[in-house]
N, C-alpha and C positions, 0 to 999 in steps of 0.2 A: 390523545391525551391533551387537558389545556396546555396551555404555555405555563411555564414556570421560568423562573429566571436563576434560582438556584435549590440547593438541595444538600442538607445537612452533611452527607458523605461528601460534598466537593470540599470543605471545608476541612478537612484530614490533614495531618500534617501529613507534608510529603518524602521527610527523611527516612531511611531505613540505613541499617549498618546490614551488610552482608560481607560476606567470605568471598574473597575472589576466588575464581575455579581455572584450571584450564581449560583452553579451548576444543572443542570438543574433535577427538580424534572419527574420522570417519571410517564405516567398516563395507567394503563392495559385498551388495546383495546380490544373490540370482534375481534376473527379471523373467516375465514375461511379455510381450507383445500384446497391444491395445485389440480387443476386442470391436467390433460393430454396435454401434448404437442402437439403444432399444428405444421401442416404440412409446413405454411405457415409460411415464416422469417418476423421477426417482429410483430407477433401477441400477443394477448395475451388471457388469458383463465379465467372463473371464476372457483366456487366452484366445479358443476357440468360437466365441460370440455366442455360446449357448448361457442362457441366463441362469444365475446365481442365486441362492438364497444365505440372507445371514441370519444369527440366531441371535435375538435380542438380550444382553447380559446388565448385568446393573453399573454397566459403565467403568472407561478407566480411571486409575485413580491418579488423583494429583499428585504433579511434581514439585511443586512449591509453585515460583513465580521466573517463570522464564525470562521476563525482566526485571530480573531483578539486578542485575549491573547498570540499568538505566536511573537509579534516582539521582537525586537533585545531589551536583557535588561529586558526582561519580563518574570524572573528566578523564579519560586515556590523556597520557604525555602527547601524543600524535597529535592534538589539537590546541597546545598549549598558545601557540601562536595563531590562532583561529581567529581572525573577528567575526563576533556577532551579526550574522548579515540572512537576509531573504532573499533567499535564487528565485526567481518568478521567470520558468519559459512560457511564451507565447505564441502557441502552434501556427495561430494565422498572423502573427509578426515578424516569426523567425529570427527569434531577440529572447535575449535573458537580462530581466529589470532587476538591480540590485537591490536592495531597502535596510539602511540602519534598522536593525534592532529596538535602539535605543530611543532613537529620536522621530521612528515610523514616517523618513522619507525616502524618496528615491534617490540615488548617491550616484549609479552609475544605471550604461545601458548599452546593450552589446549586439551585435546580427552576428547569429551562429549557425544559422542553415535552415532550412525548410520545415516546417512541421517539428517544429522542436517541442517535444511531450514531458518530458520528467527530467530533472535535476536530480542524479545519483549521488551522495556520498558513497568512495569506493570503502572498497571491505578494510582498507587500514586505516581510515579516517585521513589519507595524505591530503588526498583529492576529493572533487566533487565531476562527474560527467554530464553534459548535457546533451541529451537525446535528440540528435537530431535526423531524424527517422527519412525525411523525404527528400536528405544529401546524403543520405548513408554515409554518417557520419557521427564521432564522439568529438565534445569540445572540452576539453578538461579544463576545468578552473582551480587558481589557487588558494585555499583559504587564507592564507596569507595577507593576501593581498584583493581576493574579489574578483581577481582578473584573468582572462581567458588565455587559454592558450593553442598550442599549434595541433589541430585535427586529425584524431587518426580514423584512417578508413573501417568502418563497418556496415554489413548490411544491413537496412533495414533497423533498427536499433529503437522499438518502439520503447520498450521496458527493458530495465537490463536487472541484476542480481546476481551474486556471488554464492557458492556454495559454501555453509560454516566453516571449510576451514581454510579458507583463502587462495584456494588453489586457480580456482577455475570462476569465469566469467561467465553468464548465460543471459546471452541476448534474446528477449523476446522481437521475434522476428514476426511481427502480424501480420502483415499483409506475405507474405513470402508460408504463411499457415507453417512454418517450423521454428525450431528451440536452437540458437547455433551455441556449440561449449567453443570458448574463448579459454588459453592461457592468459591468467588475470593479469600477468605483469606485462607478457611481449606481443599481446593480441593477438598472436597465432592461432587463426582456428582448428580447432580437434576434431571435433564431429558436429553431422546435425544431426537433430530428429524432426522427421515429419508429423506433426503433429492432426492432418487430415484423417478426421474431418470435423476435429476438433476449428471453427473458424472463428477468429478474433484472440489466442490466443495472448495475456496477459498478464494479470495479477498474481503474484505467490506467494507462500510464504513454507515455511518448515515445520516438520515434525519435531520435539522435542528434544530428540539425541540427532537430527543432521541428517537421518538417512534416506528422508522422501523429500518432496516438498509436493503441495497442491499448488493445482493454476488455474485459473478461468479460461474459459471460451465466452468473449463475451457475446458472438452473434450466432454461436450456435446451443448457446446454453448450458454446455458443461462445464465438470471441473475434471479435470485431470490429477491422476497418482502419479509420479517420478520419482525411477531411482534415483540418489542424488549422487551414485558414484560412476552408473551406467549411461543415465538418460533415458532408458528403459522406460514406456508407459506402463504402469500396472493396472491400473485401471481407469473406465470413467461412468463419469456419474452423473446420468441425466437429471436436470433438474426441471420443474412442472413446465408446460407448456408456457413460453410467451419470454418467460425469463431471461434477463441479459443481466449477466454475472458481472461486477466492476471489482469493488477491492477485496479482499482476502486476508483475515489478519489470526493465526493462532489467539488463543485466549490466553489471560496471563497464567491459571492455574495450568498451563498445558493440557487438558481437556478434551477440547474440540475447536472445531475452528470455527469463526462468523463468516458468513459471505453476504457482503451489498448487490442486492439484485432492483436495480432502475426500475424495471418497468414494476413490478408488485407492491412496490412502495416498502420496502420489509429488508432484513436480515435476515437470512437464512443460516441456519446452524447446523455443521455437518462433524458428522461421527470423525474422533481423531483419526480413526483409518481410511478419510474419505471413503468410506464405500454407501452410505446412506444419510436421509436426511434427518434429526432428530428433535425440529422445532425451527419456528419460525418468531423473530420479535419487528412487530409493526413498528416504522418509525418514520418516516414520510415521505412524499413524493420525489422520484428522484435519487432514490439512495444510492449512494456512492461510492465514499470516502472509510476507512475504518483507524481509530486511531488510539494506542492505551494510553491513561492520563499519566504526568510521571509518577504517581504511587503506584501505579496499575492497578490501582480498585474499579477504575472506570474505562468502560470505550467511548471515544468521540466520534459518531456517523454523520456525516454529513449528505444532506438531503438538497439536491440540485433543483429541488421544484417545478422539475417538468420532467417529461416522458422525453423519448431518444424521439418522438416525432413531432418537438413541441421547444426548436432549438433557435431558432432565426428569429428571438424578438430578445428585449431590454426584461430584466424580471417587473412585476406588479406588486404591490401591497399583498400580504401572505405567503408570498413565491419564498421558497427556501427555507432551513431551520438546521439546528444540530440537536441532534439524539441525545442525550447521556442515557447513557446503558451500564447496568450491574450485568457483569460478565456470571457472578455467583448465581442468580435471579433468573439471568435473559430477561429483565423487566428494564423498560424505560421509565429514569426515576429525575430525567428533567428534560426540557424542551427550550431550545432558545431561538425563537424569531429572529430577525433582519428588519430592523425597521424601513418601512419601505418596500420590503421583499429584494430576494436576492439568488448565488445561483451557486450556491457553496460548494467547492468540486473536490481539491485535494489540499491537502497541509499538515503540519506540523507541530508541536509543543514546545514552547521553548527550555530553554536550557533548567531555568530554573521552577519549570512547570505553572506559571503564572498566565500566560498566555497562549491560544488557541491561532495559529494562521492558517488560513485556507484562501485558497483560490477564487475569487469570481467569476465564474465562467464565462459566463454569458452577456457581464457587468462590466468587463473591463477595470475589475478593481481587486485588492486582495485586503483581505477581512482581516481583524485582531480580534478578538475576543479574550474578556476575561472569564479564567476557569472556576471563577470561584463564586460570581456574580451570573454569568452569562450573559454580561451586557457588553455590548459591539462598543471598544475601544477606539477603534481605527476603520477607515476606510480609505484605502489610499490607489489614486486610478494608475493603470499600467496600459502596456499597450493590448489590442483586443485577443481575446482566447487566453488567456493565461490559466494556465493546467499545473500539473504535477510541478507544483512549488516545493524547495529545501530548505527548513530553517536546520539553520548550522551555526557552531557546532550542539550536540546534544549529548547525553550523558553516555558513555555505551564503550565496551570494547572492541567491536567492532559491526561492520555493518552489514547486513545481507541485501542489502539494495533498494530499491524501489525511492521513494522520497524519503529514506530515512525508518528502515525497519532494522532497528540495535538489539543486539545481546549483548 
């Protein structure tokens, strides 16, 4: 698709009134045990690893807008004392770069442990966690104030996420190939699951009412079903040959879910009951990132402009871009460059949906963009590898994890 820079639906107003609900009470499912991977792309497996078929229906129907507690103005008491601030960890730093909001410079800068990957906001909005995965280690920060504090031990802690209803913590544990459940408050672990042979184990997100969630395997190409009271696999889902799955994001109608798959260049769209694949939207080299705009009419993907074996150089002219995508559609209905090219990994929307941040991988910087233009506001340099960046606070009741995925 050319480049465009903007596109009549970015221009929407972004308020909404809704009903607050409560949160959603979880109900324990029978699971079954992860079947053997099939040979075949796109398949999927039962308990026994004898191959399944499903019977094509005319889809589920929508639930409204599952965020719809996130628009603009739509602040929990829990972040009232929040400053406006960018967590930027940087995995080959081992540092979290702070950045005003406001004034798009760097304020503070912290060494928090090794391979530091994502900036959590926990599930109450008190806190934010930083991952720092090769001390096996969390570093809590307080929004308050920006500033880090005293580490609690965890393994391995690549990706972390809370189950909807605050109870339990789940540490993606990637290199360790398992899922540890954490109690959210005392960090006591409860169980793990082996997630073998599922490898790279990742990205999640939720079903609708709380009681599954999907996860990526980024290097072996699936996506995982999860009970979300058990830990139970229910199933998994090969995806085409070559594929390395990254973010994971429900869609706002509750739907189905997108999944950024790197190496195809594309968004892969998969049935709300993870069990197959039901289209795919081209969006560029490198895909990534998934992100709703705050009206949730739109996703933001972010396209890193190189392949996972095309990582050890500065981006070129063309290198990188952001998708906007109609989630209604699955059509990409804008394209935004990098002038200069660049290497767009993860981020966030700000509070009052004006602003796009994301990570430069590869650049050593992190991006502003405006959502309504598509033109690169900010560039501002960090230390090198800066990944799974937090923009905080954002509009939401509370948080299920990752760099900031709210209900």
């Amino acid at each position: 698709m050319p480049a465009t820079h903007g596109h009549p639906r970015l221009r929407r107003a972004r308020t909404r009134t809704v009903v607050v609900s409560s949160l959603i009470v979880l109900a324990a499912l029978g699971g079954c045990s992860s079947g053997q991977k099939s040979a075949t792309a796109g398949s999927t497996l039962s308990t026994g690893g004898a191959p399944t078929t499903t019977t094509s229906t005319a889809g589920p129907a929508a639930v409204g807008n599952v965020y719809a507690h996130t628009g603009v103005g739509m602040m929990s008491p829990a972040v009232a004392h929040a400053k406006a601030l960018v967590y930027v960890p940087s995995n080959d730093d081992g540092s979290v770069t702070v950045i005003d909001q406001a004034t798009m410079k760097v304020i503070a800068h912290y060494k928090v442990g090794s391979l530091v990957q994502h900036v959590v906001p926990d599930w109450d909005l008190t806190k934010l966690y930083a991952t720092a995965s090769g001390s096996d280690h969390l570093v809590p920060f307080d929004p308050a104030t920006g500033k880090p504090g005293k580490a609690i031990p965890v393994a391995a802690p690549y990706n972390l996420y809370f189950t909807p209803d605050g109870s339990t913590a789940i540490v993606m544990a990637e290199r360790l190939r398992r899922m540890d459940f954490y109690d959210r408050k005392t960090w006591k672990l409860l169980h793990s699951v082996d997630t073998t042979p599922c490898r790279g184990v990742n990205h999640a997100d939720w079903s609708p009412d709380g009681t599954y969630f999907l996860v990526t395997c980024e290097f072996s190409g699936d996506i995982l079903k999860v009970d979300t009271a058990t830990g139970t696999i229910l199933n998994r889902l090969a995806l085409p040959a070559g594929s390395q799955p990254q973010d994971l994001r429900l869609v706002p109608d509750g739907t189905k879910f997108y999944v950024a798959d790197m190496m195809h260049a594309e968004v892969v769209v998969i049935s709300l009951d993870g069990t197959k694949i039901i289209g795919t939207i081209h969006t560029g080299t490198g895909t990534h990132g998934i992100y709703p705009s705050r009206d949730s009419t739109l996703m933001y993907v972010t396209n890193r402009g190189r392949m996972a074996n095309d990582t050890q150089r500065r981006s070129k002219e063309g290198d990188g871009s952001i998708s906007v995508v109609d989630p209604t559609t699955d059509t990409v209905v804008a394209t935004w460059p990098i002038p200069g090219g660049g290497s767009p990994d993860m981020g966030g929307v700000s509070a009052d949906g004006s602003t796009f941040w994301v990570s430069g991988r590869y650049d050593a910087v992190v991006y502003a963009f405006d959502t309504t233009t598509g033109a690169l506001k900010a560039t501002i340099k960090v230390p090198p590898g800066p990944h799974g960046l937090a923009v905080f606070p954002q509009p939401g009741r509370y948080s299920l994890g990752h760099t900031g995925n709210y209900r």
